[in-house]
VOMIGU-443226 format. One record per residue: residue in one letter; y negated, x negated, z negated of N, C-alpha, C in turn. Coordinates in steps of 0.2 Angstrom, whole numbers, plus 5000, padded with zeros to 4 digits. Layout:
residues N
AYXZYXZYXZ...
END
This chain:
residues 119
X549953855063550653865065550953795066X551553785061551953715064552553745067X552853665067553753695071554053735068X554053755059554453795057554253855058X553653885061553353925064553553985071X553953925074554053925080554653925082X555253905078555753905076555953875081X555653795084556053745088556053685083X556353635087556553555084555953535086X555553505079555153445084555053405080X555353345081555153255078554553255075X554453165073553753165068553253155072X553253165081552753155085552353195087X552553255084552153305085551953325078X551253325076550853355069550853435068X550653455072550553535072550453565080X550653635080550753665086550253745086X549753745089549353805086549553855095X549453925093549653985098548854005097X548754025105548254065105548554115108X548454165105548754245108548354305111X548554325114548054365119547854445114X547454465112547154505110546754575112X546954555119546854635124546254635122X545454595121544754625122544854645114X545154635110544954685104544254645100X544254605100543554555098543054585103X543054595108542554625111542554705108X542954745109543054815106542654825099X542954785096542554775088541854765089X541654715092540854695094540454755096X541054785100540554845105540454885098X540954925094540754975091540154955087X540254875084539754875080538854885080X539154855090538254895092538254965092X538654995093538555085095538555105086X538955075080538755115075537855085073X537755035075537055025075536355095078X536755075084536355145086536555225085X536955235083537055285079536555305075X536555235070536055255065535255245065X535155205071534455235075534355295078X534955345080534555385084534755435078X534955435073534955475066534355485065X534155415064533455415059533155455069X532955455072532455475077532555535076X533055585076533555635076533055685070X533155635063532755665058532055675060X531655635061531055625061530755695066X531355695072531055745079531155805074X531655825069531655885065531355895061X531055845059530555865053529655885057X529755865064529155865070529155945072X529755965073529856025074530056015084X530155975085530255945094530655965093X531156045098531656035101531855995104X531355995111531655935115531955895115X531755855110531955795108532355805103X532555845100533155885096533655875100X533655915102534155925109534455835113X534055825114534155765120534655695116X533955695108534455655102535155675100X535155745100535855765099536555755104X536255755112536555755117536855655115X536455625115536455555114537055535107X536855565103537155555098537855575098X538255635099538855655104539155605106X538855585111539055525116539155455112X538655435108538555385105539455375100X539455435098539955455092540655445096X540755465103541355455105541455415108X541055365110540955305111541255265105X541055275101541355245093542155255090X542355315093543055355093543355305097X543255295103543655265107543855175108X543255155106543255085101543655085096X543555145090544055125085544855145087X544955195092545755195094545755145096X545555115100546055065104545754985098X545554995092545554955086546154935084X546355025082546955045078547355025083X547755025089548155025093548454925093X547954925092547954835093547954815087X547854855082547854825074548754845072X549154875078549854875075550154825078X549954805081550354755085550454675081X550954645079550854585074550954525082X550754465077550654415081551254395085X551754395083552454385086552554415092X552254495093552054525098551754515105X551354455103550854465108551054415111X550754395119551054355125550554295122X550654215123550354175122550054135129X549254125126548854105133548954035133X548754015125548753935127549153925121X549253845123549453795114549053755113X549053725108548653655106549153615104X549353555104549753515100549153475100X549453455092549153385089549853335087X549653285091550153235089550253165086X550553145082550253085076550053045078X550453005084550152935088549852965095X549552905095549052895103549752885109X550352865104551052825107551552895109X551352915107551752985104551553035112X550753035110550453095113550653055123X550552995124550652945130551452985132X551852965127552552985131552653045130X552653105128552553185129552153175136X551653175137551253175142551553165149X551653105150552253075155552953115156X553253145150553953155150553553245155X553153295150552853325155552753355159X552353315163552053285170552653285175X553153255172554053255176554353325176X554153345171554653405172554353475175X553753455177553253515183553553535188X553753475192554053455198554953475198X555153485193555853475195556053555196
END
C-alpha cells in the first residue's frame, strides 16, 4: 500500500506505508475448518469400515460424531463467507508499517511524533 493508496500527502521521506487490518480470527476460522474437514474424512473412512464390520455401535456413535463434525464445518464456513464480504477499506486498522528513505527522514518523523502524543 503507498500514499496513493491512502489518499494522503506524503513527501519523498516516506517510501511505503503498509495496513495491517483486523480480520476477525478468519485465519484462524479457515485453520479450524481445515482440521474438522480432516477429520471428517477420518471418521468416513472409520464410519465405512464399522459398516462393512456390521458394529452398530460404532455405527451409531461414528454417525453422532460425524453430525457434529459437519456442523462444525458449517459454522466455519458461514462466518468464512461473512468475512469474505467485507473488502479491506472496511476493516479497522491495527497497525502501520512505514518505510522511510533516509535514516534522516525516519530521525525527524520520529521526533516530530513523539511531540504530538503530548499535545
Amino acid at each position: 500500500l503507498t500514499s496513493r493508496h491512502l489518499n494522503i500527502k506524503v513527501d519523498k521521506s516516506v517510501r511505503e506505508v503498509v495496513l495491517v487490518r483486523d480480520y476477525d480470527c478468519s485465519i484462524q476460522a479457515f485453520m479450524t475448518r481445515g482440521e474438522v474437514l480432516l477429520e471428517i474424512d477420518n471418521v468416513r473412512v472409520h464410519l465405512q469400515n464399522a459398516c462393512a464390520d456390521g458394529d452398530e455401535k460404532e455405527i451409531k456413535t461414528l454417525s453422532k460424531q460425524l453430525e457434529k463434525l459437519n456442523e462444525q464445518s458449517e459454522s466455519c464456513l458461514h462466518k468464512l463467507e461473512e468475512q469474505g464480504k467485507l473488502r479491506d477499506e472496511w476493516r479497522d486498522v491495527c497497525l502501520a508499517f512505514v518505510t522511510f528513505s533516509t535514516q534522516q527522514a525516519r530521525q525527524k518523523i520520529l521526533e516530530e511524533y513523539r511531540y504530538s502524543r503530548y499535545s
